[in-house]
ROVOTOR-477862 format. One line per 5 residues: for each residue x, y, z of C-alpha. Coordinates in pm, 1 decimal. Example, Ala and Ser with C-alpha at 12.3 -4.5 7.8 and 13.67 -1.06 7.14 Angstrom:
2
1230.0:-450.0:780.0 | 1367.0:-106.0:714.0
END
This chain:
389
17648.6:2375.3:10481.5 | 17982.5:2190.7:10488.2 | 18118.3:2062.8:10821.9 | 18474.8:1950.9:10882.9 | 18434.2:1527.0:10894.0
18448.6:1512.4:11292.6 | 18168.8:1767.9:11313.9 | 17936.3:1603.0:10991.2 | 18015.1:1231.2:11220.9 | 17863.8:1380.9:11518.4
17557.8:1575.3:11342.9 | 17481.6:1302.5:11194.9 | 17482.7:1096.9:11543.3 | 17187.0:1275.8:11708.2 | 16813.0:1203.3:11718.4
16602.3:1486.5:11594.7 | 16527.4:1750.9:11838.2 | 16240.8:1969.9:11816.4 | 16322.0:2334.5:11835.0 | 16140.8:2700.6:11869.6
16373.9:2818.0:11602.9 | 16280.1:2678.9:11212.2 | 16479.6:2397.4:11076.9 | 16799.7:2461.6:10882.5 | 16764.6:2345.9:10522.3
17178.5:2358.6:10367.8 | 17188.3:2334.2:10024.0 | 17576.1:2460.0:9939.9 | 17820.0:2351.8:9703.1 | 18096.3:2153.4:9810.5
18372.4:2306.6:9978.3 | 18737.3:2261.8:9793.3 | 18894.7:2401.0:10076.1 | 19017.4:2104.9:10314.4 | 18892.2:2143.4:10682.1
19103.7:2032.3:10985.4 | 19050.4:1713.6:11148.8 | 18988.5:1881.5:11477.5 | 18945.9:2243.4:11583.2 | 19214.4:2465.3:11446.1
19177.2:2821.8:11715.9 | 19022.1:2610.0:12009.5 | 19038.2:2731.3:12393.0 | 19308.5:2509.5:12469.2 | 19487.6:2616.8:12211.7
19416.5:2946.8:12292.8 | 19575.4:2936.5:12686.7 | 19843.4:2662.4:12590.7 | 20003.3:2903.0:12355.3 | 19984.8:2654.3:12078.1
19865.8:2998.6:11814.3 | 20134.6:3281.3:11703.5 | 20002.3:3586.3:11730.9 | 20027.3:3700.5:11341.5 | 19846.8:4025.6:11444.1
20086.3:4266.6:11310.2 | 20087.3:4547.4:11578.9 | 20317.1:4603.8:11860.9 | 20198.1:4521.3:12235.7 | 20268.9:4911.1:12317.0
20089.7:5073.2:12029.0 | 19743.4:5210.7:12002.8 | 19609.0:4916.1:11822.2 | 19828.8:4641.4:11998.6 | 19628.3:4822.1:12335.1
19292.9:4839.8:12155.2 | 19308.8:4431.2:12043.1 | 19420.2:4331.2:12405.2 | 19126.7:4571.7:12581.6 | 18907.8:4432.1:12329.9
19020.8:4080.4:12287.6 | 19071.6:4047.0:11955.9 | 19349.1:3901.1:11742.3 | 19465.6:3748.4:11467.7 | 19597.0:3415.7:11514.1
19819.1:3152.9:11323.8 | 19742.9:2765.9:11379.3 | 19923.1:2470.0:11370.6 | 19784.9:2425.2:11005.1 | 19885.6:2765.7:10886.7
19532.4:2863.4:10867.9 | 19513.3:3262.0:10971.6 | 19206.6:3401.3:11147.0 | 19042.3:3692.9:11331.0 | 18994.9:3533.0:11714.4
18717.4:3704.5:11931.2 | 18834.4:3669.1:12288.0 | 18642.6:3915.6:12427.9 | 18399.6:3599.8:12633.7 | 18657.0:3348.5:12688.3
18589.3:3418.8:13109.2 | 18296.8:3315.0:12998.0 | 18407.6:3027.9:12807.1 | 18375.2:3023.8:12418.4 | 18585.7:3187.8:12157.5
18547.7:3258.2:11822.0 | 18746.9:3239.7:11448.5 | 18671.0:3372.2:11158.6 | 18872.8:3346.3:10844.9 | 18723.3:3414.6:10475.2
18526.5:3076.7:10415.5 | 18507.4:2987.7:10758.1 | 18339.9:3052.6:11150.0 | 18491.4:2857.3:11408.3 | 18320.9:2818.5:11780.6
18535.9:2656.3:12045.9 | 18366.8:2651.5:12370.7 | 18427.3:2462.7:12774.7 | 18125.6:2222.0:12814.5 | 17951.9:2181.4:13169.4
17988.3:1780.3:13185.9 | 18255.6:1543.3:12937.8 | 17890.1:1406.2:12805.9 | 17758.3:1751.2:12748.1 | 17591.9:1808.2:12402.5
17500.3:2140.6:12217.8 | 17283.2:2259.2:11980.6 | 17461.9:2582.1:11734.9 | 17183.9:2804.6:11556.8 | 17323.1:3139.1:11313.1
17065.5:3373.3:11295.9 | 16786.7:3187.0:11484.6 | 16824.7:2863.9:11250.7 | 16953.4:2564.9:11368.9 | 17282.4:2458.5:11196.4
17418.2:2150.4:11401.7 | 17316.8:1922.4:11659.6 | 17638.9:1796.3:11854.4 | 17726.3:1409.0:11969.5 | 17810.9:1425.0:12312.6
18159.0:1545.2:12415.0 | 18174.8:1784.9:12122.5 | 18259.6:2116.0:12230.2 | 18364.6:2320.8:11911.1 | 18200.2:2389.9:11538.9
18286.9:2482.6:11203.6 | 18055.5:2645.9:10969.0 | 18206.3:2711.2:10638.0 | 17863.8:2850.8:10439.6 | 17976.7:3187.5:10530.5
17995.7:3460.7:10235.2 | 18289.5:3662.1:10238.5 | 18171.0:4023.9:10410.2 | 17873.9:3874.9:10587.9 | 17760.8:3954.2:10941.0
17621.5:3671.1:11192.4 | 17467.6:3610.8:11489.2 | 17532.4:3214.6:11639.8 | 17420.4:3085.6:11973.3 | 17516.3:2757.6:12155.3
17290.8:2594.3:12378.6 | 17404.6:2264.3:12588.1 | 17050.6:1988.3:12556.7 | 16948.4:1886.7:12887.7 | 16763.8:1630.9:13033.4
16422.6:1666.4:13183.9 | 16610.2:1723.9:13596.1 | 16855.8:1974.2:13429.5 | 17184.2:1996.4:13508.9 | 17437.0:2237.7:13677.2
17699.2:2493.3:13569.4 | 17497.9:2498.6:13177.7 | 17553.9:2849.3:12984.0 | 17387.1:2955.6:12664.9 | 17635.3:3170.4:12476.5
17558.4:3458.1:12139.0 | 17853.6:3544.1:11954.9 | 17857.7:3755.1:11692.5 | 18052.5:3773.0:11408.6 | 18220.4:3971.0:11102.3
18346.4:3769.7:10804.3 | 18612.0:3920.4:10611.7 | 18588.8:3977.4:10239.0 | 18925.4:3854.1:10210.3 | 19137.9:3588.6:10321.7
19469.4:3819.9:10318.6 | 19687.4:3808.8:10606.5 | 19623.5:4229.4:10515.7 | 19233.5:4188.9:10561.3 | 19229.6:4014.6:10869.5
19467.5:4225.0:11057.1 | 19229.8:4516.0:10920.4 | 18937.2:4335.6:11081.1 | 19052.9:4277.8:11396.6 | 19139.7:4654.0:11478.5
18797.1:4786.0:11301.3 | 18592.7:4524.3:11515.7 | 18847.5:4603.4:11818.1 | 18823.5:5011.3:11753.2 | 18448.7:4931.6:11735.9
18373.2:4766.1:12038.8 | 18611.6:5060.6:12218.8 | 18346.6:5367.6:12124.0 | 18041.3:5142.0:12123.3 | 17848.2:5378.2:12369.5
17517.0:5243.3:12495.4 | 17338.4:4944.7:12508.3 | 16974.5:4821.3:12619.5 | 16894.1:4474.3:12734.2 | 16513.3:4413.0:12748.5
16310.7:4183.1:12824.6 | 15889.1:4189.2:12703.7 | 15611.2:3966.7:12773.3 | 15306.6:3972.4:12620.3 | 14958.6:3784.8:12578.9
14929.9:3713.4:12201.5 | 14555.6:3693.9:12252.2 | 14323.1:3974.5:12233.7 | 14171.7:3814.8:12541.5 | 14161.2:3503.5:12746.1
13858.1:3317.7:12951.1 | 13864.6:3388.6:13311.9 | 13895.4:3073.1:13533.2 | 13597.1:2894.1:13738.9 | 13845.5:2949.1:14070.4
14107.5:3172.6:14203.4 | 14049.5:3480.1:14027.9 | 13750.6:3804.7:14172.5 | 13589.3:3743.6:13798.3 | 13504.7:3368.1:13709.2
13426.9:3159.6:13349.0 | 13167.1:3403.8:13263.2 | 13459.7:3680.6:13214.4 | 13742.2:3757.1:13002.4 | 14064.1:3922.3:13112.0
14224.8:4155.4:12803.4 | 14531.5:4032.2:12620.2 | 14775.9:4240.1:12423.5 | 14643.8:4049.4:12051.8 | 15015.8:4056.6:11886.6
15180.5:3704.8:11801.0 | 15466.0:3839.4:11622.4 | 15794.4:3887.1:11878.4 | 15873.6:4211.7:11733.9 | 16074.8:4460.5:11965.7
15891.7:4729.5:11822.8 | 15550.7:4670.8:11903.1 | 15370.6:4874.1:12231.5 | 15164.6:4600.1:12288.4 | 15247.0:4404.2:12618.0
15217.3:4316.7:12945.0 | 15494.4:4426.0:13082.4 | 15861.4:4550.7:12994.4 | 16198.9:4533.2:13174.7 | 16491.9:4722.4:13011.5
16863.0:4748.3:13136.9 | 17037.3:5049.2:12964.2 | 17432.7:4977.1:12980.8 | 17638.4:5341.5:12892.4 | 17958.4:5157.4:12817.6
18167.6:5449.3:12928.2 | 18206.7:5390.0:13297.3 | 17996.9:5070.7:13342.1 | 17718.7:5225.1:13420.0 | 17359.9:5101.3:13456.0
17018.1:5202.1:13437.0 | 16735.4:4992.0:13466.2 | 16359.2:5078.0:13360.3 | 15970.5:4881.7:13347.8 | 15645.4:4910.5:13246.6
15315.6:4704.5:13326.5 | 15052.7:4779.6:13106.5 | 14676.3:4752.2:13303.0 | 14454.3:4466.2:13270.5 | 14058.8:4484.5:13181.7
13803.9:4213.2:13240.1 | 13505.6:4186.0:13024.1 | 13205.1:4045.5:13033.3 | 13230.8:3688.4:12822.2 | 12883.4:3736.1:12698.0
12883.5:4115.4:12575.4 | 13241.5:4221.6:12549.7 | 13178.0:4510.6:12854.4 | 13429.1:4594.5:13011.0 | 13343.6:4582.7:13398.7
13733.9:4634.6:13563.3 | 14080.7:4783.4:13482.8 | 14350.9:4723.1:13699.1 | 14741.2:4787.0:13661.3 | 14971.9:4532.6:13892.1
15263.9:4655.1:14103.5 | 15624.3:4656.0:13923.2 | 15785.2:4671.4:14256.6 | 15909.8:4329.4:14226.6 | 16074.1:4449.4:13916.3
16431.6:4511.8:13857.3 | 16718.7:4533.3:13638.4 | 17103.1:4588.1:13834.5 | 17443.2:4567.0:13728.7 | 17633.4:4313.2:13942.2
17940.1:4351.4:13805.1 | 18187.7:4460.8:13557.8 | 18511.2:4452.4:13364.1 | 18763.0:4604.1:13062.8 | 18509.0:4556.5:12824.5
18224.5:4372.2:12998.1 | 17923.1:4379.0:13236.4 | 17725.0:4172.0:13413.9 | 17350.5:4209.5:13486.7 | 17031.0:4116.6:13675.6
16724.5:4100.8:13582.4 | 16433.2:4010.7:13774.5 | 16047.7:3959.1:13626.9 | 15772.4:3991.6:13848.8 | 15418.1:4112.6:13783.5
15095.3:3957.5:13936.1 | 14760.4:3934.2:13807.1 | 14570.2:4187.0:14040.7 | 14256.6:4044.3:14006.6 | 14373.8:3686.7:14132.4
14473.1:3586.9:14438.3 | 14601.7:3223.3:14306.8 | 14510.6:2883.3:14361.9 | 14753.5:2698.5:14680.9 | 15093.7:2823.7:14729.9
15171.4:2979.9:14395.5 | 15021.9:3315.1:14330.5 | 14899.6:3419.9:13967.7 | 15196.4:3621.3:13810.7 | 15447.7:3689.6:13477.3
15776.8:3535.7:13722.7 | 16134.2:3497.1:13597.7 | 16500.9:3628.1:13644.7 | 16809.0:3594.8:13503.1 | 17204.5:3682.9:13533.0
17361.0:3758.6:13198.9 | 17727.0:3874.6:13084.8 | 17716.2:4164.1:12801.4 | 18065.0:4255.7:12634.0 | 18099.0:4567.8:12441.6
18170.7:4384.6:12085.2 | 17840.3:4253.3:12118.0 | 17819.1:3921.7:12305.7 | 17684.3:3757.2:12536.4 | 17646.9:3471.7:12813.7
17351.5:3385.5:13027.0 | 17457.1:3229.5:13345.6 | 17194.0:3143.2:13512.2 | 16816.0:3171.3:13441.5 | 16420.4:3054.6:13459.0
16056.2:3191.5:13363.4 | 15717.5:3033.6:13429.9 | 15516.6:2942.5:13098.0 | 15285.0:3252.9:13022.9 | 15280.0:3453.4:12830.2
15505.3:3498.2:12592.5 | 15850.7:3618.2:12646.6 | 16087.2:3764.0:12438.9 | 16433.8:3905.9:12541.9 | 16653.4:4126.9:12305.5
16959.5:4367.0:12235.3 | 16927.2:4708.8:12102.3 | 17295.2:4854.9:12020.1 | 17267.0:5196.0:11841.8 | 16979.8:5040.7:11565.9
17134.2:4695.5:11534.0 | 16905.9:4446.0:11741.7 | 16976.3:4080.9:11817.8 | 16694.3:3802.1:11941.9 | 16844.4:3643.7:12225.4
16568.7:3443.5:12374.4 | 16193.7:3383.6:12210.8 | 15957.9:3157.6:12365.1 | 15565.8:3125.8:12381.5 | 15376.0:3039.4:12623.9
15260.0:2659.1:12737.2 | 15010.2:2731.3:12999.3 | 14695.6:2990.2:13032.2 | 14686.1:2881.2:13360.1 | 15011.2:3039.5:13507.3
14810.2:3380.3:13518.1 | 14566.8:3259.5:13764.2 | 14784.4:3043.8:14024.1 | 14873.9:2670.9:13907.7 | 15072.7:2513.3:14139.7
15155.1:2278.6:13784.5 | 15320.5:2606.7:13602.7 | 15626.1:2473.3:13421.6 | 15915.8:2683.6:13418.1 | 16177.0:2706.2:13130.7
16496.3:2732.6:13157.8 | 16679.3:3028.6:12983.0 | 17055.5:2865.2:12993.8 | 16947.5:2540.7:12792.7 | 16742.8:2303.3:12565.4
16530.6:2027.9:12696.0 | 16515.6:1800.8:12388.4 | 16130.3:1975.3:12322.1 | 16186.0:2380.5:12337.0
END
């Protein structure tokens, strides 16, 4: 992977973190194309007017309307570099710029201090020195397709005003001022007829079953309560606990929420009988649109599914528990805003547009206990890092 000098500087500035997602390993040849100093397409750039619009189509025409609905562009810098710029979640506050040999993120951080953490395709590809609020990635092939997130790293009392962002983006196979305005409209025309897309959100218990606790539960130690016995986060799977979907139809803004909880058994420790079967309420469950825009939507979703044959230990009740607010944009991106889950089971929140899916969150659980009532469950948080995630 080769990194513009300001970005390798502040890489190489940061501890280690330890991550869910596998540690990048770069092993590319050295770039002979010179990189800026600084970022070339970044948001103040962007809404100074500092870029010449190189697109090619007029403001009136079919296309010029398309790019401007869609927010995309292509965009001259300062150092005569040409790129396709993604608009589409600058409310939301990150671009992106993508030329032949290069992806460039500019985002707005939540403090001057804030750091980030940038992963393509769930593996990790910088870890940001504080202040640093834009990346370069030029190991990108010519014609390739990618999926980046940025994450701000947190300390342990959190912080407000923190977003995690997903952008995804199209590489094109030439560098050509030709090729780029051709990308621009196809992702822009794209994004216009995309028709449908489902947010969901599964949990699941990767164990086939787990021991029942001495207290707080109608079965104690001498019983097991049925798991869903899948480790793998795969979105195809049937196996869960329980299942919260939000089905966006892109034409009108419209939004359709659906769930599932899946029973629960409790066996006999000793034997493997199974004694009980139980299913716990989805009421509490809910997906809702909260908003929308040109080419946008925003969405709620709320987790809530207790274990029906515990009544908890002190004030907090055995149950799967989280919610979160997140921003959905018809070329595929996406912002979460604000979010938390407790720590069991496992949770795993993803994309489906029209056979293309993309991980957005993956994260297993920490504590058995959350099931039954702890009043210790530890919560994560689904807009950032906390140096361990």
């Amino acid at each position: 992977m080769q990194l513009s000098r300001s970005v390798r500087v502040a890489a190489l500035s940061l501890a280690p973190l330890a991550l869910a997602v596998p540690g990048f390993q770069a092993s590319a040849a050295p770039d002979t194309t010179p990189s800026p100093a600084g970022p070339s397409f970044s948001l103040s750039a962007l809404s100074s007017g500092r870029l010449d619009d190189v697109s090619g189509v007029g403001t009136d025409s079919v296309e010029g309307r398309m790019l401007a609905e869609q927010g995309f562009g292509v965009m001259r810098a300062a150092s005569g570099e040409n790129a396709v710029v993604d608009r589409s979640s600058a409310r939301e506050g990150i671009t992106a710029a993508v030329g032949k040999s290069f992806v460039e993120l500019s985002w707005k951080g939540y403090a001057k201090d804030a750091r980030y953490v940038v992963t393509r395709d769930g593996a990790e590809v910088a870890r940001l020195a504080a202040g640093v609020t834009s990346f370069r990635d030029t190991n990108v092939a010519p014609g390739a397709d990618y999926h980046y997130q940025v994450a701000p790293v947190l300390p342990e009392k959190g912080a407000p005003g923190t977003r995690l962002w997903g952008m995804k983006v199209s590489v094109p196979a030439s560098g050509s001022l030709t090729a780029l305005r051709e990308q621009a409209v196809s992702r822009a025309t794209a994004a216009g007829v995309a028709k449908t897309s489902t947010l969901s959100w599964v949990t699941f218990i990767p164990q086939k079953k787990v021991n029942a606790p001495a207290a707080g539960c109608d079965y104690g130690s001498k019983f097991q309560f049925g798991g869903d016995g899948r480790s793998k986060f795969d979105w195809k799977s049937s196996k869960y606990r329980t299942a919260l979907h939000a089905t966006v139809t892109w034409k009108g803004k419209k939004v359709v929420g659906n769930k599932d909880v899946h029973s629960t058994s409790v066996y006999v420790k000793k034997t493997g009988e199974k004694v009980a079967t139980k299913t716990a309420s989805s009421k509490n469950m809910v997906a809702k649109k909260l908003g929308s825009g040109g080419s946008y939507v925003d969405v709620r979703m709320t987790m809530h599914a207790t274990n029906p044959f515990c009544k908890g230990l002190g004030s907090v009740k055995g149950a799967i528990d989280g919610a979160f607010t997140i921003n959905l944009t018809t070329s595929g991106n996406y912002t979460i805003r604000s979010g938390k889950h407790r720590l069991m089971p496992n949770h795993h929140i993803y994309i489906y547009d029209g056979g293309d899916v993309t991980n957005v969150y993956t994260r297993k659980y920490a504590n058995a206990s959350c099931l039954v009532g702890s009043v210790a469950c530890p919560e994560a948080d689904l807009t950032a890092l906390y140096g361990k995630f």
